[in-house]
Each structure stands twice: as C-alpha cells, then as structure tokens.
RODO-2510 file (C-alpha; in nm, 4 decimals, decimal comma):
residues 156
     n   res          X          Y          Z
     1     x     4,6505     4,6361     0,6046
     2     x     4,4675     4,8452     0,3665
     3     x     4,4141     5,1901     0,3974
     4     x     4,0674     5,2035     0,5197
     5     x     4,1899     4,9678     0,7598
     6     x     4,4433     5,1604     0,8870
     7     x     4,2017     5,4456     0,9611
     8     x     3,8709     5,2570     1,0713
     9     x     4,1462     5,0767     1,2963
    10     x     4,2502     5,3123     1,4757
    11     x     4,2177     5,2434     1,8480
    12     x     4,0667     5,5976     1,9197
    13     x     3,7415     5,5329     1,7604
    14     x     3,6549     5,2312     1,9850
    15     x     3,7700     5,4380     2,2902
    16     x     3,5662     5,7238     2,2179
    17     x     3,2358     5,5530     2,1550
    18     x     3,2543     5,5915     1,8012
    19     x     3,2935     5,2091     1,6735
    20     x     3,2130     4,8520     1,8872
    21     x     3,2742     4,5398     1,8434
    22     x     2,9821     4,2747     1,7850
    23     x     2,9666     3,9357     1,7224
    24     x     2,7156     3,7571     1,4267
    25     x     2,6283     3,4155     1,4235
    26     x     2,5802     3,2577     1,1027
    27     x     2,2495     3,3042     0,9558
    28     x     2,1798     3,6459     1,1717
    29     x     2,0378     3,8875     0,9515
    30     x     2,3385     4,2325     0,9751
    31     x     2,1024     4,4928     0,8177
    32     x     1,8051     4,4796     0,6846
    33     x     1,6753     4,6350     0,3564
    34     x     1,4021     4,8980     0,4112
    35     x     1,6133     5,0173     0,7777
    36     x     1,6824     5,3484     0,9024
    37     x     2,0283     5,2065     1,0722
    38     x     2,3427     5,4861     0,9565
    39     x     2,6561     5,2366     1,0595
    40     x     2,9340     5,1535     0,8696
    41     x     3,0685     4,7957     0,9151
    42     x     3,4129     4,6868     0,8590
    43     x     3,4524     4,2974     0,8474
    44     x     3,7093     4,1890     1,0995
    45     x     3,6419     3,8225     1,0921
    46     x     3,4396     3,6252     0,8696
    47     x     3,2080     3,6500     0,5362
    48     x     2,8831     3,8090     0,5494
    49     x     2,6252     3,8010     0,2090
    50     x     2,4544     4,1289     0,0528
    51     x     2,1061     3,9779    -0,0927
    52     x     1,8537     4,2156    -0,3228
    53     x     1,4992     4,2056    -0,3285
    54     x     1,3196     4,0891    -0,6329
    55     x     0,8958     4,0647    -0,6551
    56     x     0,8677     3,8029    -0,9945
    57     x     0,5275     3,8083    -1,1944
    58     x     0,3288     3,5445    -0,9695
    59     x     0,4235     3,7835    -0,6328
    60     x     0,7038     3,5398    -0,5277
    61     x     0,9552     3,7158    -0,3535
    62     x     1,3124     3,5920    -0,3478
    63     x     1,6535     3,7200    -0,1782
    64     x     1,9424     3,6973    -0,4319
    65     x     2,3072     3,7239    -0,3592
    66     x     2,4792     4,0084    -0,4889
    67     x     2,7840     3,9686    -0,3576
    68     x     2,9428     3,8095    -0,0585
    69     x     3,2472     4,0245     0,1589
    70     x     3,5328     3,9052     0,3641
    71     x     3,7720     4,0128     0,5933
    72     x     3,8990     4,3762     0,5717
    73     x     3,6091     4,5237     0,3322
    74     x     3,2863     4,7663     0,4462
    75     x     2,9366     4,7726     0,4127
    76     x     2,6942     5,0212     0,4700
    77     x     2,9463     5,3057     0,3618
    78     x     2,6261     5,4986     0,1384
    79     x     2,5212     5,5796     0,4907
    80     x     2,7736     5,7819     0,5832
    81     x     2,6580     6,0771     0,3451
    82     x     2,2672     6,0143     0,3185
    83     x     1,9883     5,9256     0,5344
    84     x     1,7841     5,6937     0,2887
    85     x     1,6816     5,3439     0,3779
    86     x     1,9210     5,0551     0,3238
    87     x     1,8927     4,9303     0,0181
    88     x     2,0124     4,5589     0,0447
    89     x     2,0282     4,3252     0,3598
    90     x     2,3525     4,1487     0,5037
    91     x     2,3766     3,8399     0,6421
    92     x     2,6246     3,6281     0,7968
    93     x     2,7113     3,3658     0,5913
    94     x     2,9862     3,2546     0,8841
    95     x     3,0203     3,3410     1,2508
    96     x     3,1380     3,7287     1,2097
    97     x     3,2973     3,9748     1,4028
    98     x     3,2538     4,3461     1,3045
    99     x     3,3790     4,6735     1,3785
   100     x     3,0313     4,8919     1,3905
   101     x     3,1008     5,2384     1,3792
   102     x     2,8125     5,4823     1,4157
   103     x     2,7869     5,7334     1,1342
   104     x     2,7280     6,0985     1,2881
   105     x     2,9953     6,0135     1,5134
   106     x     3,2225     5,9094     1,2436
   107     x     3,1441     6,2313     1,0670
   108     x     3,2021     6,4053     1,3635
   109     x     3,5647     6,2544     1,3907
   110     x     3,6504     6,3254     0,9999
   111     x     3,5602     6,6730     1,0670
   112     x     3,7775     6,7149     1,3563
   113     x     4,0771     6,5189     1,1880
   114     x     4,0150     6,5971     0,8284
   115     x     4,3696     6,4020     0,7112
   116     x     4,1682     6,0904     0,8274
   117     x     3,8374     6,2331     0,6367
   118     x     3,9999     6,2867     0,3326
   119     x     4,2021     5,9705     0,3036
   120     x     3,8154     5,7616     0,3918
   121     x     3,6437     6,0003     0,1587
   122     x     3,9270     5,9117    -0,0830
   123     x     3,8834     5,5200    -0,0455
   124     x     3,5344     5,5737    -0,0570
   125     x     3,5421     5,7076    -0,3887
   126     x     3,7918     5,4244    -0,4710
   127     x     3,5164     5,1549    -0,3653
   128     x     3,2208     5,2842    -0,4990
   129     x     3,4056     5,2956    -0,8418
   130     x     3,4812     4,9631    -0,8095
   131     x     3,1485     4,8033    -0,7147
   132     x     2,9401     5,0639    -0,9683
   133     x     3,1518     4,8966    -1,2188
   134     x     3,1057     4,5337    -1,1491
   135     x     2,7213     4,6485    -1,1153
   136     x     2,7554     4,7565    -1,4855
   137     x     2,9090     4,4213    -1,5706
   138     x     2,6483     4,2457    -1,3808
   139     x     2,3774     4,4618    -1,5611
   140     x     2,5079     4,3818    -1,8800
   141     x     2,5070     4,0716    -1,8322
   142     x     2,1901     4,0263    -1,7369
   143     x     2,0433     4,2502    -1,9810
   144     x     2,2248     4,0551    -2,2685
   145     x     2,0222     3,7319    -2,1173
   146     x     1,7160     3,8658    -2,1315
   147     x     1,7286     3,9243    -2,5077
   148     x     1,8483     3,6147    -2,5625
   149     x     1,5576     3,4174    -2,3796
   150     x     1,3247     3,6206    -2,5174
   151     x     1,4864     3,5710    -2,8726
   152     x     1,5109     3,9958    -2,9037
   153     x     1,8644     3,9427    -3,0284
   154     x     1,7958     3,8355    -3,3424
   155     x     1,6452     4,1479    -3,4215
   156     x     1,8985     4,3692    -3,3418
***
C-alpha cells in the first residue's frame, strides 16, 4: 500500500464524513472540466481516463486522452489548495469505485493531525513532480512534431 494510501485509507475519514464511497459505471463522466467540484478521488477499483479540451481551426472540438489511472492513484489533488475550475474531465473507462473525499474537510483533518498533512503534502509534491515531468515529455514531443510537419526543422 502506498503511502497516500495508507493515509487517505484511514478508516476515520469515512467515519467522520470526510470521504464516501461511490460507484461509476463505465462511460459516466467523474468530473467535468469547467466545474467548481473541490474533491479529491482516490481510485479503489478500476481505471478512469483524464481527457483535455482542444478547439482545432474549423471549431471542431475533440476530447483527448491524457492519461488513464488505476487502482491506488488520485485525481483532483490541485483542488485541495485552490479554488479554480477543473481543468480536465474524468471518465470511467471501467466500472469504478472511488474513495471521494471532500476538500475543506480534508484540510480541516490535516490541520488537526498535521503528521498526516505533512506526509499528503509530501506525496503531493512527489506526484505533481512526476506528472509535470511527463507533461514536459509530452510537450516536447509534441512540439518536436509540429516542426517537423510543418518542415520548420530544417531551418533550425
């Protein structure tokens, strides 16, 4: 069990109102971009799908994947210290069930245990540096296409 696990698992949480249990079919839409909702979800079984939003020249709109999550990861952790709008959608990409846990009360309970708020605050850091980094990669990537099918390349 990872660390965040061990935390977001414990059994208080759920008892004190802070974190429930729902259930997703596949297909359901988790969080929508644009939203106002401040939970943090921990993946307890299943895979869910974060998707973008992307406008092209002709005003097509399309829903890319930018990454799909399994058991024992989080999503929606950015609202834990903000109040903008979400900035992706989830979806289920399988039956899910998820641990929802509402943000000011979750605050609440780090500030009242702070060994537990450190050690999330701590694997938050941990997370964010991992998936700002594939981001990069991702960016790079992309970038590095787009001068190639635009021939650019050859002129650097």
């Amino acid at each position: 069990m990872s660390e965040i696990q061990d935390i977001l698992g414990d059994p208080l949480l759920t008892d004190a109102g802070i974190a429930a249990h729902r259930h997703f079919e596949a297909g359901n839409t988790i969080v929508a971009a644009g939203s106002n909702d401040r939970s943090l979800y921990l993946i307890e079984r299943g895979t869910v799908r974060v998707t973008g939003h992307i406008e092209l020249d002709d005003h097509r709109r399309i829903q890319p994947g930018l990454c799909d999550l399994a058991v024992g990861e989080v999503f929606g952790e950015l609202s834990l210290y903000g109040g903008a709008t979400r900035s992706a959608s989830v979806v289920a990409v399988e039956d899910c069930d998820l641990k929802v846990f509402d943000a000011d009360a979750l605050e609440n309970f780090f500030e009242q245990h702070p060994e537990h708020g450190y050690r999330a605050l701590k694997w938050l850091f941990s997370v964010l540096n991992q998936r700002l980094r594939s981001a990069d990669r991702r960016l790079e990537g992309l970038f590095a296409w787009g001068l190639r099918a635009h021939g650019i390349d050859r002129h650097l």
